[in-house]
C-alpha positions as CSV (number, residue, x, y, z in Angstrom):
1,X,-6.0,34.3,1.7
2,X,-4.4,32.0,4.1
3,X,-5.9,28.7,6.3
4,X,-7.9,30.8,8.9
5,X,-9.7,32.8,6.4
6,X,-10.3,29.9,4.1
7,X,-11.5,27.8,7.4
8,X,-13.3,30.5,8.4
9,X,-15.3,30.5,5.3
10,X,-16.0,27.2,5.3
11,X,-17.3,27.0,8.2
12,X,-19.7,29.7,8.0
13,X,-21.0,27.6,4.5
14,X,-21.3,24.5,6.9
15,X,-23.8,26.4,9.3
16,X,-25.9,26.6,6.1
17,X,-24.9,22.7,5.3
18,X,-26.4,21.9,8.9
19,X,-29.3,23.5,8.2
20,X,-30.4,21.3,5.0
21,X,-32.6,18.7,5.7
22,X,-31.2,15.6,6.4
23,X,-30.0,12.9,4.2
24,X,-29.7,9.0,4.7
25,X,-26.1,8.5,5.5
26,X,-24.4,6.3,2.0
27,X,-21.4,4.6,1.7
28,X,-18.5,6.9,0.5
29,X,-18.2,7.2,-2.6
30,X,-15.0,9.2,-2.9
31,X,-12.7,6.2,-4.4
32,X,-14.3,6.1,-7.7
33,X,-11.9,6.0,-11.0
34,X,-13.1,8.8,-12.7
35,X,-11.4,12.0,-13.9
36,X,-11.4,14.8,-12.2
37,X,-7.7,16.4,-12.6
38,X,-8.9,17.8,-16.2
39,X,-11.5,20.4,-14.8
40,X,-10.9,20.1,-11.2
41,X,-14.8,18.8,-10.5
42,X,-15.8,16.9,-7.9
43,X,-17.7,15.0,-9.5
44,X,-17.3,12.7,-12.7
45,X,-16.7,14.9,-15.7
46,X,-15.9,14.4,-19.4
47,X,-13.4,17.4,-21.1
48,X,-12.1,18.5,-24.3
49,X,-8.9,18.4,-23.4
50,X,-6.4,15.4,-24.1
51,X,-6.8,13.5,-21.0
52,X,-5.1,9.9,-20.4
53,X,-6.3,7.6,-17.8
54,X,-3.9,4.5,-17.0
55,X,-5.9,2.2,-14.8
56,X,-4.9,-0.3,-11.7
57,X,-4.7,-3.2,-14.7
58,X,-2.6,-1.4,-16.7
59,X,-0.2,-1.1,-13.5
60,X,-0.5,-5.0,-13.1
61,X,0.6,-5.8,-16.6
62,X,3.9,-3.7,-16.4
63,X,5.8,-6.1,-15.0
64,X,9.4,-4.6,-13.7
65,X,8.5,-1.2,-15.0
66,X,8.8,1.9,-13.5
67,X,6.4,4.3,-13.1
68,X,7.8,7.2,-15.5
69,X,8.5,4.3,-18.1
70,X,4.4,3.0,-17.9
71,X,3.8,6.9,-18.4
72,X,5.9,6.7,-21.8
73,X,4.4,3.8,-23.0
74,X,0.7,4.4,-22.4
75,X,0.5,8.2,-22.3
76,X,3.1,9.3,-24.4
77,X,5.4,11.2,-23.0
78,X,9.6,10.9,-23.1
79,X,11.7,10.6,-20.2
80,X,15.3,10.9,-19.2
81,X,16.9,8.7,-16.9
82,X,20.2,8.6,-14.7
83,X,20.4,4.8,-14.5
84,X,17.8,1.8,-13.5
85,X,15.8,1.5,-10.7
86,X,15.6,4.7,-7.7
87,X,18.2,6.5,-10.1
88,X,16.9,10.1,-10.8
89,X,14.1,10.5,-13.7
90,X,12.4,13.6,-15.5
91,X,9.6,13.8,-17.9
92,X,9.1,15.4,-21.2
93,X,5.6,16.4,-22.5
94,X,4.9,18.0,-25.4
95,X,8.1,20.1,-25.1
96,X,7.5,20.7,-21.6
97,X,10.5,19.5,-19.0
98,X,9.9,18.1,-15.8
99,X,10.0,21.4,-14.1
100,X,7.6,22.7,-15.8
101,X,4.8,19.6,-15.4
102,X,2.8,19.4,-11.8
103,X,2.9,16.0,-10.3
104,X,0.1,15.6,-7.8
105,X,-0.3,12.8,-5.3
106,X,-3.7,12.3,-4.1
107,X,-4.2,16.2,-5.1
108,X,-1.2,17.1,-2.8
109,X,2.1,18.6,-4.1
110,X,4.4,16.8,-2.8
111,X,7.9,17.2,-4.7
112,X,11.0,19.5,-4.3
113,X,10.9,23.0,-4.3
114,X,14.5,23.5,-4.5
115,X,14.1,21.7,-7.8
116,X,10.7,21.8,-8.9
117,X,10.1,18.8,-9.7
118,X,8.9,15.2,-7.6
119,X,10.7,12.4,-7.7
120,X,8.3,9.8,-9.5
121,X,11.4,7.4,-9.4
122,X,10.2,6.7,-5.9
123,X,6.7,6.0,-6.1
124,X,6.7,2.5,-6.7
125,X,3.7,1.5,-9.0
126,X,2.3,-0.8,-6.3
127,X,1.0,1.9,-4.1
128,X,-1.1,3.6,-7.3
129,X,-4.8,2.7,-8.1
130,X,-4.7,5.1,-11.3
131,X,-2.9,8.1,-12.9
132,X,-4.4,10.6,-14.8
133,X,-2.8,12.6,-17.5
134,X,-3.8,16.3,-18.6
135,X,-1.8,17.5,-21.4
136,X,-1.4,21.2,-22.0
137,X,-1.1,24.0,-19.5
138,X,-3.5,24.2,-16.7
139,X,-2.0,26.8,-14.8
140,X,-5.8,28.5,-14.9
141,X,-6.9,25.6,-12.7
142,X,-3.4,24.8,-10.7
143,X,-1.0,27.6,-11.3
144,X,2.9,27.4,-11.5
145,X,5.1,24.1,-12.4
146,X,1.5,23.2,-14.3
147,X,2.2,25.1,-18.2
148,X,2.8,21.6,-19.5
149,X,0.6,19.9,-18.1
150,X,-0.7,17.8,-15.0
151,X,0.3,14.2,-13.9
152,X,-1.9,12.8,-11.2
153,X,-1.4,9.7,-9.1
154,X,-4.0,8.4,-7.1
155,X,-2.9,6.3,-3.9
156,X,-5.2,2.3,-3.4
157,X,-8.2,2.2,-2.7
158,X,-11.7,0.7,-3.4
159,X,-15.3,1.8,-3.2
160,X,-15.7,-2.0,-2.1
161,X,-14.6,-4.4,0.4
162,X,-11.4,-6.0,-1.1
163,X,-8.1,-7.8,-0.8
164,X,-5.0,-7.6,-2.8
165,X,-1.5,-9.6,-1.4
166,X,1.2,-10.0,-4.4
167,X,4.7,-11.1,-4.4
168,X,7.0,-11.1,-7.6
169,X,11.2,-12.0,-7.8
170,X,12.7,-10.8,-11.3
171,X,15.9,-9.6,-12.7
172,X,19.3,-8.8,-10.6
173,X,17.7,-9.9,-7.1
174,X,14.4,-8.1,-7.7
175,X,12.5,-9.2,-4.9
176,X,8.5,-6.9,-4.2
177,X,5.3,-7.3,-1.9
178,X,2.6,-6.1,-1.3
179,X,-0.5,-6.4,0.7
180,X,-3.6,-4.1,1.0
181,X,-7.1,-4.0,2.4
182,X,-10.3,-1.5,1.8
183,X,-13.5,-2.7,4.2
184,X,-16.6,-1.1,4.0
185,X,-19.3,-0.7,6.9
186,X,-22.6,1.4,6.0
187,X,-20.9,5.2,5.9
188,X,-17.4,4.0,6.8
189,X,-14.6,3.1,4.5
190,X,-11.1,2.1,4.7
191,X,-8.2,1.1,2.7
192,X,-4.7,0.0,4.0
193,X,-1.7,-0.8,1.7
194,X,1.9,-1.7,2.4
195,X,4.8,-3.0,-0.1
196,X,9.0,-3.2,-0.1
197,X,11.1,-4.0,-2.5
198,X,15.1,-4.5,-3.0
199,X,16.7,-5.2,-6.5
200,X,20.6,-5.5,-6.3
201,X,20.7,-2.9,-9.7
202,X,23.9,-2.8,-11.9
203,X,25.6,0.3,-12.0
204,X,23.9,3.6,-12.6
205,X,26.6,4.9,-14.6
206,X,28.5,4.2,-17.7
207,X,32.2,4.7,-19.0
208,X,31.3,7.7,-20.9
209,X,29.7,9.8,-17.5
210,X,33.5,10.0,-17.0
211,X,36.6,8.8,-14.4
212,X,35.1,11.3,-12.2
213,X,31.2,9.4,-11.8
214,X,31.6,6.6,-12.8
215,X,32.0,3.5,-11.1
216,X,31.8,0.0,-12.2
217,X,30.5,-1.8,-8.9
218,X,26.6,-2.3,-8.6
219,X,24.1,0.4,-7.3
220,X,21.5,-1.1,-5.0
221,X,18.2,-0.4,-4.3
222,X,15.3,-0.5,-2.0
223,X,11.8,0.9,-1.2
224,X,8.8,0.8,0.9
225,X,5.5,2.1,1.3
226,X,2.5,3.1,2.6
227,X,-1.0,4.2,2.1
228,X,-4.2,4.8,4.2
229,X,-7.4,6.2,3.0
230,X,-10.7,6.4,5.8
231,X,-13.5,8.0,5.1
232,X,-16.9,8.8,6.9
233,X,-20.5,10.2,6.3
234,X,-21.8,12.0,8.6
235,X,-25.7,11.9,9.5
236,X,-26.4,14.9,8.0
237,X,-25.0,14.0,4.8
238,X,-21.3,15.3,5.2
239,X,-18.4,13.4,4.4
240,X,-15.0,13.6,6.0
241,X,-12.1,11.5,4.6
242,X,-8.1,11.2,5.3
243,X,-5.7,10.4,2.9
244,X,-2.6,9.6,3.6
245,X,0.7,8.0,2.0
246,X,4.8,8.0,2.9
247,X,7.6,6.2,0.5
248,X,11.1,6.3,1.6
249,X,13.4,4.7,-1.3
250,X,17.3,4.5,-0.5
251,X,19.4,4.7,-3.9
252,X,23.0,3.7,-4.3
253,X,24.7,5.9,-7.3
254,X,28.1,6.7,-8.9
255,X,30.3,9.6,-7.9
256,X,33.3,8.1,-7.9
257,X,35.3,5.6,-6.2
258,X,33.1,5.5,-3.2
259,X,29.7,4.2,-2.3
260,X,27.5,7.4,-2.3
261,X,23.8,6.6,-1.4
262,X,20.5,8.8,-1.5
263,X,17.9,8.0,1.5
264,X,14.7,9.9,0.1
265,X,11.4,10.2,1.5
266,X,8.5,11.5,-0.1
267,X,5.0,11.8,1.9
268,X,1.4,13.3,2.3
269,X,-1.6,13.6,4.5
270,X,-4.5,15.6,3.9
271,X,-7.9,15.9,5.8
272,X,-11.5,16.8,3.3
273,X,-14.8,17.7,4.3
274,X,-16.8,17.2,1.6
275,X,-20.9,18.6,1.4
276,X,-23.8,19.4,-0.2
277,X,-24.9,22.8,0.8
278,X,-28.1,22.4,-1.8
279,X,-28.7,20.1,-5.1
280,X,-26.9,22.6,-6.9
281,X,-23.9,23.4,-4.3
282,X,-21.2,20.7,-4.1
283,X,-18.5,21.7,-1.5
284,X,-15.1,20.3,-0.2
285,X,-12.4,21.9,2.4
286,X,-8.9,20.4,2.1
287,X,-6.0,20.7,4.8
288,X,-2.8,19.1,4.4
289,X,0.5,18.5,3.3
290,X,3.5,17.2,1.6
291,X,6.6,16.6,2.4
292,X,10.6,15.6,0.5
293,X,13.2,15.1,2.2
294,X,16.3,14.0,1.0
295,X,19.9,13.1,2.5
296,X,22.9,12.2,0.7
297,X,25.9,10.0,2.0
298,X,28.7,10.1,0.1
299,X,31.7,12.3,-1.5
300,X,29.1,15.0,-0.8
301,X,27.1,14.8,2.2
302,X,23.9,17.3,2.8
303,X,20.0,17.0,3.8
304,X,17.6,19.3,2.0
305,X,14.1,19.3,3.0
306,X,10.8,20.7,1.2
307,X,7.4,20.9,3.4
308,X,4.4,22.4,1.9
309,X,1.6,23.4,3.7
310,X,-1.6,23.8,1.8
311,X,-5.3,24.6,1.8
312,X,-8.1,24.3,-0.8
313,X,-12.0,24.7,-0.5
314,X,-13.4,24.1,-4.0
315,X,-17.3,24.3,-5.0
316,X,-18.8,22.9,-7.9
317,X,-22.3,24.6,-8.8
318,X,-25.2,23.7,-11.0
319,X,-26.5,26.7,-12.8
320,X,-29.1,26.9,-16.0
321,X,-26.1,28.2,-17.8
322,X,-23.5,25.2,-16.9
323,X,-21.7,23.7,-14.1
324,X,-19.1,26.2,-12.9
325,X,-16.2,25.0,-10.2
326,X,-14.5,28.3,-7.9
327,X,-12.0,27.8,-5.3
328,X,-9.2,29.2,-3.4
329,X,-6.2,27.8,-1.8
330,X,-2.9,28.8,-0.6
331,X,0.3,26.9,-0.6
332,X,3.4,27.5,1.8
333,X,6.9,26.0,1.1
334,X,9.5,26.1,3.0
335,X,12.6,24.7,2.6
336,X,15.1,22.8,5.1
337,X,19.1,22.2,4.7
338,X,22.2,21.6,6.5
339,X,25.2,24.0,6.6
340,X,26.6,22.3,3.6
341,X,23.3,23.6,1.3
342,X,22.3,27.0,2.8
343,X,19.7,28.8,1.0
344,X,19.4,32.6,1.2
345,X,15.8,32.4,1.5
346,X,13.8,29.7,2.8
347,X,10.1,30.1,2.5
348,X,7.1,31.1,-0.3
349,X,3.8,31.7,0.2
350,X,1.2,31.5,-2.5
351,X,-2.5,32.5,-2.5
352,X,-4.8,31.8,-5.1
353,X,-8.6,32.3,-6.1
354,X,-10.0,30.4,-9.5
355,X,-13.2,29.8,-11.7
356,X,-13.9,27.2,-13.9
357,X,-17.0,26.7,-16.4
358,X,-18.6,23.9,-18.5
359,X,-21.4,23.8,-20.5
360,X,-22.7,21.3,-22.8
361,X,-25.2,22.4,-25.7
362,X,-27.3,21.3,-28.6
363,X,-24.1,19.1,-29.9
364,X,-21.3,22.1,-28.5
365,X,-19.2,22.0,-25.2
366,X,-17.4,25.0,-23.8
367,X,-14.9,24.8,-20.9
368,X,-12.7,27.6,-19.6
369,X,-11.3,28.5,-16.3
370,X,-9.7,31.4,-14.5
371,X,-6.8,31.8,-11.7
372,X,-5.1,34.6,-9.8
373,X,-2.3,33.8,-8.2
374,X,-0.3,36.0,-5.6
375,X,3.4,35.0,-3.9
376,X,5.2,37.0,-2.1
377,X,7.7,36.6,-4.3
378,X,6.5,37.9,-7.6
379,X,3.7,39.7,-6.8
380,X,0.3,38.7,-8.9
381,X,0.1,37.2,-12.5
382,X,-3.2,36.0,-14.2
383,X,-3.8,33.0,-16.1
384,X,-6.7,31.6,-18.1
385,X,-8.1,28.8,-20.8
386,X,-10.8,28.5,-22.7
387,X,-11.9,25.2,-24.8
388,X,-14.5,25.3,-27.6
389,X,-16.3,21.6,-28.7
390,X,-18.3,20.4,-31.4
391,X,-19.8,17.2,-32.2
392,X,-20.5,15.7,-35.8
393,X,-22.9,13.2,-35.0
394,X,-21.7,9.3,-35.4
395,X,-18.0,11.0,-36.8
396,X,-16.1,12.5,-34.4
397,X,-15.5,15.5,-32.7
398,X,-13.4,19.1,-33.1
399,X,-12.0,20.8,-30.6
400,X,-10.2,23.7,-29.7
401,X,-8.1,25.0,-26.9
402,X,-6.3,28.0,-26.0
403,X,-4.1,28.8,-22.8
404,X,-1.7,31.1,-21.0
405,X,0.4,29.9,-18.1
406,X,3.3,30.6,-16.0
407,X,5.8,28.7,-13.5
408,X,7.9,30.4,-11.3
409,X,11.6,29.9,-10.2
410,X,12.6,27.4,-8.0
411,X,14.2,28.3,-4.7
412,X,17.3,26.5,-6.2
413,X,16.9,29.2,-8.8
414,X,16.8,32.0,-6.7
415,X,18.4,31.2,-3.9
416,X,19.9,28.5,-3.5
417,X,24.1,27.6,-2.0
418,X,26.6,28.9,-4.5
419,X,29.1,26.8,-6.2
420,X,32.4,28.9,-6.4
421,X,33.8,28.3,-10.2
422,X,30.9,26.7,-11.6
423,X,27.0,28.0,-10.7
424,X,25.6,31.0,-8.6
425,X,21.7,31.5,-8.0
426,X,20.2,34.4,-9.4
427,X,17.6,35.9,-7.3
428,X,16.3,38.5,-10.3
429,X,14.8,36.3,-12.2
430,X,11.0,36.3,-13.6
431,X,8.8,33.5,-13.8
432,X,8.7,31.9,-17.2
433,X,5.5,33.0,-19.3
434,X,3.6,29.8,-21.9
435,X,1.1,30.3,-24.4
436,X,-0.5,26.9,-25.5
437,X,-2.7,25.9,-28.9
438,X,-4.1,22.5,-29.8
439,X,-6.5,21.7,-32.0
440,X,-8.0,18.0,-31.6
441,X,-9.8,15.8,-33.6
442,X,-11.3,12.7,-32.0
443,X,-14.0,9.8,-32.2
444,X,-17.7,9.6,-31.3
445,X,-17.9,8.4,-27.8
446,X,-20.0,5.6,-28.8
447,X,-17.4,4.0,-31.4
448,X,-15.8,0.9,-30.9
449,X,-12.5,2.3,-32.3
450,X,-11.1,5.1,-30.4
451,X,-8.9,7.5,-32.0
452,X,-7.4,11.2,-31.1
453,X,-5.0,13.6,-33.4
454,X,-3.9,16.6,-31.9
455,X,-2.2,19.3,-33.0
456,X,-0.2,21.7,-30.7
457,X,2.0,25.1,-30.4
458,X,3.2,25.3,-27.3
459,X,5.3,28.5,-26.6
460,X,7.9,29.5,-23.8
461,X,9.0,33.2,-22.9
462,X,11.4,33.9,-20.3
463,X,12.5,30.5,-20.1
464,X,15.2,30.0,-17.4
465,X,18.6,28.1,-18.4
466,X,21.9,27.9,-17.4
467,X,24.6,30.3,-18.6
468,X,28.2,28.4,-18.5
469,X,29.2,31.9,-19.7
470,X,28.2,33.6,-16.6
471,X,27.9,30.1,-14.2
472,X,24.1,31.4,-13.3
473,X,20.8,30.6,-14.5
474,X,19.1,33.9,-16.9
475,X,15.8,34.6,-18.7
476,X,17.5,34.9,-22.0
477,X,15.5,32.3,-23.9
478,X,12.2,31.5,-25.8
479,X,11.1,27.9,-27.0
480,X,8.5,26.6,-29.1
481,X,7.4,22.9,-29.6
482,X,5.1,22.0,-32.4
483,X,3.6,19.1,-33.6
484,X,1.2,16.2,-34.1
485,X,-0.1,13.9,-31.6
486,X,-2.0,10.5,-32.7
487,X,-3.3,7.8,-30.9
488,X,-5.8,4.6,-30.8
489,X,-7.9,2.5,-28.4
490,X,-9.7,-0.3,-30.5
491,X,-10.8,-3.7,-30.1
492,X,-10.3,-5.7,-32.8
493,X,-11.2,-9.6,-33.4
494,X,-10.9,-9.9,-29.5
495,X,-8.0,-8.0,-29.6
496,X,-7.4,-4.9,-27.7
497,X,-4.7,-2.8,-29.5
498,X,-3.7,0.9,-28.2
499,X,-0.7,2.9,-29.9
500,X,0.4,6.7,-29.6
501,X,2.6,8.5,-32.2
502,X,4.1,12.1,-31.6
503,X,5.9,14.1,-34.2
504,X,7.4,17.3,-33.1
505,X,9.7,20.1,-33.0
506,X,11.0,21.1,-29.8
507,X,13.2,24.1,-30.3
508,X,14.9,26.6,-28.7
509,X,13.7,29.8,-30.5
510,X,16.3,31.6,-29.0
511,X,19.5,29.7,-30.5
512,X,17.5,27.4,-33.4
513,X,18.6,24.2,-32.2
514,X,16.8,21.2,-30.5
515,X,15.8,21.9,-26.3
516,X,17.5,19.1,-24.7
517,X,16.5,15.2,-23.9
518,X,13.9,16.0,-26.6
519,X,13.4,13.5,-30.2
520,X,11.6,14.7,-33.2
521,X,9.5,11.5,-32.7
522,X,8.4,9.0,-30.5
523,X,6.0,7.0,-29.6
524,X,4.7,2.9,-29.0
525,X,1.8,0.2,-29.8
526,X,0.5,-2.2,-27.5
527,X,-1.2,-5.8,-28.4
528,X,-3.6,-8.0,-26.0
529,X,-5.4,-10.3,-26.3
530,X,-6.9,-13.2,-23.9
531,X,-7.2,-17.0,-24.3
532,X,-9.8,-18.4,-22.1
533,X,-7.7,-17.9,-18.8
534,X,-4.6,-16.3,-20.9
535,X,-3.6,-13.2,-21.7
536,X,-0.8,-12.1,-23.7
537,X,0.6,-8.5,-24.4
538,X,3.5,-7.3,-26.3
539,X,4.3,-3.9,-26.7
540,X,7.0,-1.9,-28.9
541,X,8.7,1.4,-28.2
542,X,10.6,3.7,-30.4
543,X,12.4,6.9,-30.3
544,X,14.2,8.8,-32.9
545,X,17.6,9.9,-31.6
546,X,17.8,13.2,-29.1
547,X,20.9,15.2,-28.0
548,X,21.6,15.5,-24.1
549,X,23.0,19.5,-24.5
550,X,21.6,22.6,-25.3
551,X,23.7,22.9,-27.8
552,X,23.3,19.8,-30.0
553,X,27.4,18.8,-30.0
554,X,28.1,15.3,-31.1
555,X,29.3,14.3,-27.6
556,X,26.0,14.5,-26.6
557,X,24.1,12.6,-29.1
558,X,22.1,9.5,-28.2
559,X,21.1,7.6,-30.7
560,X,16.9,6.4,-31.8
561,X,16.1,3.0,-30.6
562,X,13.4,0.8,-30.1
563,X,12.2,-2.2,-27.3
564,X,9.7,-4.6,-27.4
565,X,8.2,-5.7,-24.1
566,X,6.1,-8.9,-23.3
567,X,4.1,-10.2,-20.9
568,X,1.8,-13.5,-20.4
569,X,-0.9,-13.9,-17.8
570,X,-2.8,-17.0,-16.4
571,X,-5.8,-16.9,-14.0
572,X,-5.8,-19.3,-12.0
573,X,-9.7,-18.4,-10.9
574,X,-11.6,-15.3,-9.8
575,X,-8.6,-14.6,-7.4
576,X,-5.4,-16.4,-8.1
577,X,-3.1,-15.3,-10.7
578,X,0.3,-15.2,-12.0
579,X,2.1,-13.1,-14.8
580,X,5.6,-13.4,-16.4
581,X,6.6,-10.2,-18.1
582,X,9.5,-9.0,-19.3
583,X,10.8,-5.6,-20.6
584,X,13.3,-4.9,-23.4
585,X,13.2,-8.2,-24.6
586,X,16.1,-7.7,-27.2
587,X,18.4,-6.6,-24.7
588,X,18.5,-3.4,-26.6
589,X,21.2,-1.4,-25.2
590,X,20.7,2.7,-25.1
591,X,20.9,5.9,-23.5
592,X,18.4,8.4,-22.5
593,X,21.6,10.7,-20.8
594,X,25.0,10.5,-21.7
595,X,26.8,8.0,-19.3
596,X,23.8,6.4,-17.7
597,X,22.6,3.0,-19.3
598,X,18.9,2.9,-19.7
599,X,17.5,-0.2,-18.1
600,X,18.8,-3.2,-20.1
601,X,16.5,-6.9,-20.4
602,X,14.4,-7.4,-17.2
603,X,12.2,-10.7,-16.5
604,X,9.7,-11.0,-13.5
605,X,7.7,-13.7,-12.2
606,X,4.5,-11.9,-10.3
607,X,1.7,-13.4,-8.5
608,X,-1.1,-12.6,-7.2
609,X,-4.7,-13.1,-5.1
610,X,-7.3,-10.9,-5.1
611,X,-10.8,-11.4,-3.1
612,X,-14.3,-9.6,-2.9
């Protein structure tokens, strides 16, 4: 499968689409928050699995947070970070590293395929209307990097006309705007955004990273953004819409005595025709593409580039038996580099085919879903999830879900430059293999108090790590992380208080000791509440302590902690408002990797005006 044949098909299906009788153009309705990352519909859809949506307020009230740390505190995941702000951050979830959880932007992949993973550090939470958050492996519906899960960030935008402009000044020089607009005309819409920002950040590094990295002076740095979303119906019902977004961030960071400096861009365009062939036949063709690229100044110069070149065309039909969703879609990477990062191999291409079902009955829901996937690489490998419901009226819900996954090795895996003394690739190696388990208990739908436990098993074969033995990454281990997830959503006494608590055991089955960056425990509780035209939040988060190794040696130890965040809000009217927030209000001082200072106390002033 490749674009012409999966253009070639959709065009055939929009003869039929032409052929419909003719609808009264609407007003697009493609900018709607609803989730969609869960079962891949086009449409609004509930699930059974453990979905978390954090919403354009939620991004308002985090003050001088980052992304990845608004991810930790509302959806309950761990991160690791090199440093403060543009330094280099990775994800945990449920066990799962960075590598193996797909970050989506606006449905695009748009990270490193040397790596495997996107660099969320430079999507600055301005440019984000909403992130959803699928926990679990949904390699059925997306296929590799996704056997932990899905993190998908959608770019501005509104279904009405409206305008956003906000300014804020904080902590160490912290200076950030950002302006946007969405108009709406009968069956056109449009939504324009823009931001910078520049923060004069203290050193990325700490004594114990080492003579060799570390370096007291300060570590700049600076960001800016766009987005543009357009969309059009057509007169016979048809809608067309672009999506489009670029960030460029440029990072100072330690590596010695010198000033070494990362200039990294990260962008996406994609062009969707979306129909409806009959009532029951929902269509949409996807072209596009995304785009890393990545040069480094420094003791240790080098550009590396990933561009990825992909094609979808997803249908979601309405049968007496349930709504099913089948696609296809093919994904080329390619990678890019100097003469100081030659790869042996430079491009992948991946073809895939997938089926999805949900039906709701008499009180039970079932969802499963279905992919083939075939790279040139590795040949074919199948993957599938099923999800069984039940409802006890005015109690709660049960739920069950089972899955199989699989992510294959990155191109800096397999072949990427060789590092004489220290790391070779290792172009044998097999994709890593996941089996997941959860069982869920949750709320009525109805209730005023929202809760969710979850239990999981999530299991790793063939996981790839590094050998300092033989200096080269192997299939030589199997992991397992088990546990409990719990967490709330209640309004109370005008009160709104949300919390999340994990409890597991991420282990390397191979070995028996802890995998790496991961705590036994973790999780946070939020408060708000509004007075007349105040609000006021405060938030703790906790972590019990990790080890930064594979191999759990005392070196690497960092120690539990916990932060309390705060934040105050007055609205001025319907538009004008101002916040002051500030994160780690005890000036708690801790690691989340050995030598790198997680983000100490931070204060910002914001403001903002909002209108339509």
């Amino acid at each position: 499968m490749n674009f012409l044949r999966i253009a070639g098909l959709a065009g055939l299906a929009s003869l039929g689409a032409h052929a419909q009788s003719v609808s009264t153009p609407q007003p697009p309705q493609t900018f709607d928050p609803v989730i969609v990352t869960a079962t891949r519909s086009l449409d609004p859809a509930t699930t059974l699995r453990d979905a978390i949506v954090i919403t354009r307020e939620d991004l308002d009230a985090a003050g001088p947070l980052s992304l990845a740390e608004v991810l930790q505190r509302r959806a309950g995941i761990e991160i690791r970070s090199t440093g403060g702000p543009g330094q280099p951050q990775s994800i945990f979830m449920r066990g799962a590293g960075s590598a193996q959880t797909l970050v989506l932007v606006d449905g695009l992949r748009v990270g490193s395929a040397t790596v495997g993973t996107t660099s969320i550090e430079n999507l600055p939470i301005e440019m984000i209307e909403r992130v959803e958050v699928v926990k679990g492996s949904l390699s059925s519906l997306y296929g590799s990097d996704a056997i932990g899960g899905v993190v998908q960030i959608f770019t501005r935008g509104k279904t009405v006309p409206h305008l956003f402009v906000s300014a804020a000044y904080g902590s160490d020089n912290d200076r950030r705007f950002s302006a946007g607009l969405t108009t709406v005309d009968n069956a056109t819409s449009v939504s324009l955004s823009a931001g910078a920002r520049a923060v004069d950040a203290r050193s990325a590094a700490n004594p114990r990273a080492g003579p060799f990295v570390y370096n007291p002076d300060r570590d700049p740095y600076d960001n800016a953004y766009f987005t543009l979303r357009a969309a059009q119906t057509m007169w016979q019902g048809e809608t067309v819409e672009l999506d489009a977004f670029a960030s460029r961030g440029r990072t100072h960071f330690d590596s010695g005595p010198g000033d070494d400096r990362n200039d990294q861009s990260i962008s996406g365009a994609k062009v969707s025709s979306s129909s409806h062939f009959a009532p029951w036949w929902a269509s949409r063709l996807t072209l596009g593409g995304g785009r890393d690229r990545i040069e480094t100044h420094g003791s240790f110069p080098g550009i590396i580039e990933t561009q990825q070149a992909q094609g979808s065309w997803v249908n979601e039909l309405t049968t007496p038996l349930g709504n099913a969703v089948a696609g296809a879609e093919t994904v080329r990477q390619r990678v890019v580099s100097d003469d100081s990062t030659p790869f042996t191999r430079t491009q992948r291409n991946t073809t895939s085919e997938f089926l999805g079902a949900n039906e709701s009955f008499a009180g039970q829901r079932i969802e499963a879903s279905a992919r083939h996937d075939d790279d040139d690489q590795f040949g074919a490998r199948d993957t599938g999830s099923v999800s069984y419901g039940f409802d006890i009226p005015s109690v709660m819900r049960i739920a069950a879900t089972y899955a199989r996954g699989f992510r294959a090795p990155t191109f800096f895996d397999l072949y990427g430059p060789a590092f004489p003394g220290s790391y070779s690739p290792n172009p044998a190696l097999q994709p890593e293999r996941s089996k997941n388990y959860e069982i869920a208990l949750k709320s009525d739908a109805a209730a005023s108090f929202q809760w969710r436990i979850s239990a999981f098993d999530n299991r790793f074969d063939n996981l790839i790590v590094y050998s300092p033995e033989q200096m080269t990454v192997l299939n030589v281990a199997k992991a397992r992380a088990r546990g409990v997830e719990a967490s709330i959503d209640a309004n109370w006494l005008g009160t709104r208080v949300r919390a999340t608590l994990t409890a597991q055991r991420p282990r390397d089955e191979t070995t028996g000791l802890r995998l790496q960056g991961r705590a036994r425990s973790y999780g946070s509780i939020d408060v708000t509440r509004r007075f007349g035209q105040w609000t006021a939040g405060v938030s703790v988060l906790a972590s019990g302590e990790r080890f930064d190794s594979t191999d759990e040696s005392p070196g690497s130890r960092l120690g539990g902690y916990a932060v309390v965040d705060a934040r105050v809000r007055y609205a001025f009217d319907a538009r004008w408002s101002a916040e002051l927030a500030a994160a780690n209000l005890g000036d708690r001082r801790y690691e989340s990797a050995v030598g790198y200072d997680a983000p100490r106390r931070s204060v910002m002033l914001s403001v903002r005006f909002e209108a339509f």
